[in-house]
N, C-alpha and C positions, 0 to 999 in steps of 0.2 A: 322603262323607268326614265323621268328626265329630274337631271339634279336642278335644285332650288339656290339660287344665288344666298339668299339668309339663312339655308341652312347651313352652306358651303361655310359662310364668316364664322356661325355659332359655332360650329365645330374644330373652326380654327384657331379661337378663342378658350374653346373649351380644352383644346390638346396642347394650348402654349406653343402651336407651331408659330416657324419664324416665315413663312413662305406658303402659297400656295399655286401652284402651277395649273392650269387650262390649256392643254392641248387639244388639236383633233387626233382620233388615233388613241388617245389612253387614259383611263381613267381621272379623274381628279387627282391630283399628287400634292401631298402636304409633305413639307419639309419640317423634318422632324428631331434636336438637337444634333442639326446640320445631315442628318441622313434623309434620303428619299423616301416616301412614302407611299405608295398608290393606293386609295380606297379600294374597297370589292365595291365591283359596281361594275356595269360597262362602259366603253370607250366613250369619251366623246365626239360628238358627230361634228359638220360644220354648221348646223343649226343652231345644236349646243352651245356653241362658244359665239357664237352671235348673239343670242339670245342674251347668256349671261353677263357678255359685255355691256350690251346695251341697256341693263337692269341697274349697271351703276354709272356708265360713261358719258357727261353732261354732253350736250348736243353739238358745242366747238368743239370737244376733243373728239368726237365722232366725224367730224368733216375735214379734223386734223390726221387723222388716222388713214380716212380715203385718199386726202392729198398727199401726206407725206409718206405714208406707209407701217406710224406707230406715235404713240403720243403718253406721258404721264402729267399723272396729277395724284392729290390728296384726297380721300375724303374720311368724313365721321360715321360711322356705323352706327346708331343711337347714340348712348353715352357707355358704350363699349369698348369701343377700340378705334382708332383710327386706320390708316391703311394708305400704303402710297404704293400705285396702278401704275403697270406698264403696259399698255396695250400695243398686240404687233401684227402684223401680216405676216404669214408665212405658207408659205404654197398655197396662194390665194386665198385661204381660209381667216377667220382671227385667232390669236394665241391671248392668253392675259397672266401676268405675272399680278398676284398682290405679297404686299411684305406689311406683316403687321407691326406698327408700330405703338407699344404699350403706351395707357394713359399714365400710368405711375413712372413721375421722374426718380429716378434712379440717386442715390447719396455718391459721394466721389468713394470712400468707402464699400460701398454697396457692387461698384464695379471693379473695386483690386485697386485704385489708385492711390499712390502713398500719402500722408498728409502733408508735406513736401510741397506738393504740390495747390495747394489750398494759401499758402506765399506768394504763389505768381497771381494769382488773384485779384491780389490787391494793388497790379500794378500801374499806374497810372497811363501808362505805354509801352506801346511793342505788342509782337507778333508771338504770336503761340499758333506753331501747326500740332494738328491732327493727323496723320498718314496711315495710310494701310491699303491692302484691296479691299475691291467693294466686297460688303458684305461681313466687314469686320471690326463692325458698331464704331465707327466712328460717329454717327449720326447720335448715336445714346451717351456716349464720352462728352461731345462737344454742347447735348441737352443738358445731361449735369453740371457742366461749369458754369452754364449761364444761368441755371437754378441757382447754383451757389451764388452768384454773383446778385442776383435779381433776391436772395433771401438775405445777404450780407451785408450788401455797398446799398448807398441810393445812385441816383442816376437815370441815366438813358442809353437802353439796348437797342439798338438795331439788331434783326436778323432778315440775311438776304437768304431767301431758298427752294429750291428748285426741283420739287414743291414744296411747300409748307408740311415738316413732319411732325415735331412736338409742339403742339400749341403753348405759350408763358402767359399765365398769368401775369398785370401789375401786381407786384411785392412791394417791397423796399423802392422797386426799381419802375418807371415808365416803357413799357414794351414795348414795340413798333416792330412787326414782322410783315413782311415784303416777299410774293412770290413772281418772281421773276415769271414771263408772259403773261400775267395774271394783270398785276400793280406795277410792272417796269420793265423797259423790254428786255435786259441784257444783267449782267452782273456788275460789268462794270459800267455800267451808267447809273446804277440803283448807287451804289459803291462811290461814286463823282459826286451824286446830290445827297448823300448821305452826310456829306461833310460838310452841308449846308445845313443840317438839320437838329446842331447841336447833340449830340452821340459823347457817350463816353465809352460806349463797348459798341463792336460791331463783329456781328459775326457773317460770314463770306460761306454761303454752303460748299460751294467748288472753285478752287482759284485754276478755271482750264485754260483763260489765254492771255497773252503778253500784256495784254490792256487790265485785264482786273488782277494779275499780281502785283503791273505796277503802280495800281491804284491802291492797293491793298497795304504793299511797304510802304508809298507815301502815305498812308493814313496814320499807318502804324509811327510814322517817325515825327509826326504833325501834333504829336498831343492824346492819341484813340490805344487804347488799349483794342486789336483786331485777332479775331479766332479764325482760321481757315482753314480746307482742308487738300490734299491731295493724294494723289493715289502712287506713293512709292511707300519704297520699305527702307525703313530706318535714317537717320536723322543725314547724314554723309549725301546718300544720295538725295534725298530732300532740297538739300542745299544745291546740290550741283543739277538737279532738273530744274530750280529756279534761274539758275545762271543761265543755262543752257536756253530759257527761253529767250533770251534776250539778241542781239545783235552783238556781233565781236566787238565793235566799236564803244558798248557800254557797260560789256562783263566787272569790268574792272570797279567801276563808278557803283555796281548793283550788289558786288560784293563789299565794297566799303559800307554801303547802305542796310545791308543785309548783318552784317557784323557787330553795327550797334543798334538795330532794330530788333532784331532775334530772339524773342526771350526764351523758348522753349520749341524742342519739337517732338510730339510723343507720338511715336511710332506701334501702333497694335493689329495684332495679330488672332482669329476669335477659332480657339481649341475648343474640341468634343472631349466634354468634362465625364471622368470614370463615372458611371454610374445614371446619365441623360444630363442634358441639360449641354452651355458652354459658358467658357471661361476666356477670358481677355487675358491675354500675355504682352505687354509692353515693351519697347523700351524707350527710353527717357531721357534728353538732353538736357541739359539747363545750362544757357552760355554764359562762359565764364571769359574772363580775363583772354585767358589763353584760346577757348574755343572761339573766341571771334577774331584774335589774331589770325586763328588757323583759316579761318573760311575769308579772311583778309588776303590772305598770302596764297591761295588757293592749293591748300592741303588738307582738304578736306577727307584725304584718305589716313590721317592722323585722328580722328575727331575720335572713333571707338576707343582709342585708347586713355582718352582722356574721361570718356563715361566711364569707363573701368574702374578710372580711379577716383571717381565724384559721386559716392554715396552716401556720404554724408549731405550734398546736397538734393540728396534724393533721383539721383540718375543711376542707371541700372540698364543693362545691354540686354537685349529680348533675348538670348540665348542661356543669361544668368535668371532672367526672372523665370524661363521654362523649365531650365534645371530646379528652383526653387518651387514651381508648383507637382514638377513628377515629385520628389520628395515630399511633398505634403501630401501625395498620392491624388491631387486632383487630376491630374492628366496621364496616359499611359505615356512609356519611356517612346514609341512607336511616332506617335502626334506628338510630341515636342519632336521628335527627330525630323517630322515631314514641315515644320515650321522654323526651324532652326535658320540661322544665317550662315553659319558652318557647321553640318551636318557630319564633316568626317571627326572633327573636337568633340563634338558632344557625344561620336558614337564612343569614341576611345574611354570615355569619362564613363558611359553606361557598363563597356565591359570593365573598367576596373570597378565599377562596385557590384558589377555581377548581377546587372540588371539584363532579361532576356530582352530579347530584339524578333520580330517576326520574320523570317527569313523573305528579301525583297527578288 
């Protein structure tokens, strides 16, 4: 039996998987509301996974792969579904990751986000981070807002991304998406001439190095309302791997910059919802007054307590919004406890309402 690459998508389309994995060695593995999956079928060979790379991996990313030893890109399955590929080497063989990404953009609503949030929207400037590990939809959060934005505002979006995941229609708004090694080499060079391009939204797929964060707060402080994203948890440390990138000589200078540039930093987390499926657990900053003092003054280990107490502005700490979804019984008490920021508070709180816990 040899697997078919078009059946492999259909099916993965057809199961709402988020993932499909190509190994040598084991059958085809869909990931399946975030649990593993193997087909019945046999292993695959290293024929196999050559074969099927090569049935969707355009001809540079195949000479990208032998030089460098792994390469991604985007592509369109008919008018299906999209898909962003990670092709690799591994014990000389090839391996292939695809993650499917939905045609249907998603409502800010539709993903757990408060309406709160639909305020920063309209803001003429500053920065709004995305944060989480990978694999924990920010790429679907950060497509919603620019829907909303692209269906609300007029204007000019940029998107820098690496690759290209949600395709935007023009709406209201003029689109302009840019996939870095594709149309520009870097992030931040896309990110530098982007500011020559008359932009009123810009979105930053990955802000990884010192050059395009600090292109990114000067955009943001220049007039550009700028989306980006990185990969910590919750808004405190956000702040402080941004400083942290920087040279001791301009910490000071990047937190002043950073403190009235800052609009928001939404921090998510993606739970295995009761029943299949998952669910996005947040938590939410919106800088205030005092929260840009604090990241002024660098105490940014004060900042939780200040979401504690800003829910009327729609801020809300990942550990209240997880207690808030076990209670609506979308997640078990077990997944909020392995997602939590403090694990031993929120067990104390499960056994006073006499919720079971699986023995660890």
């Amino acid at each position: 039996m040899s697997y078919d690459m078009n059946d492999l998508l259909d099916l993965m389309i057809e199961q709402g998987a988020s993932d499909l994995h190509l190994q040598v060695g084991q059958p085809p593995t869909l990931r399946l509301s975030g649990s593993m999956s193997p087909l019945d079928g046999p292993p695959l060979k290293p024929e196999d996974t050559e074969r099927l790379m090569l049935a969707i991996t355009p001809d540079a990313h195949v000479a990208n792969t032998k030089l460098n030893g792994g390469t991604d890109f985007g592509f369109a399955y008919a008018e299906k579904a999209r898909f962003r590929v990670s092709v690799m080497r591994a014990k000389a063989n090839y391996g292939i990751v695809l993650r499917q990404i939905p045609l249907k953009m998603f409502g800010l609503r539709d993903i757990g986000l408060p309406d709160k949030i639909r305020e920063l929207l309209y803001r003429p400037r500053g920065l709004i981070l995305v944060t989480g590990p990978t694999g924990s939809g920010k790429s679907t959060t950060l497509a919603a807002m620019i829907n909303y934005i692209n269906e609300a505002r007029d204007g000019h979006i940029i998107t820098i991304e690496d690759p290209i995941e949600y395709f935007h229609d023009h709406k209201r708004c003029v689109v302009t998406q840019r996939e870095v090694h594709v149309d520009v080499p870097s992030f931040s060079e896309a990110l530098r001439r982007a500011l020559r391009q008359d932009p009123d939204v810009i979105m930053v797929g990955e802000m990884r190095d010192l050059e395009t964060i600090e292109a990114a707060i000067t955009a943001a402080e220049t007039g550009h309302l700028v989306f980006g994203t990185l990969h910590t948890n919750g808004a405190a440390k956000t702040v402080d791997r941004i400083v942290d990138a920087f040279p001791a000589n301009m910490k000071d200078m990047i937190r002043t910059q950073l403190a009235s540039s800052l609009v928001a930093v939404i921090s998510q987390s993606l739970c295995k919802k009761i029943g299949g499926g998952r669910i996005a657990a947040y938590e939410i900053m919106v800088t205030t007054t005092s929260i840009g003092a604090l990241i002024r003054e660098n105490k940014t280990f004060r900042i939780t307590s200040d979401i504690q107490t800003g829910a009327n502005l729609g801020m809300i700490t990942l550990d209240t919004h997880l207690m808030s979804l076990v209670n609506r019984e979308l997640v078990s008490p077990d997944e909020a406890l392995e997602k939590a920021q403090d694990p031993n508070v929120m067990r104390e709180k499960f056994q006073q309402l006499g919720l079971k816990l699986r023995d660890i």
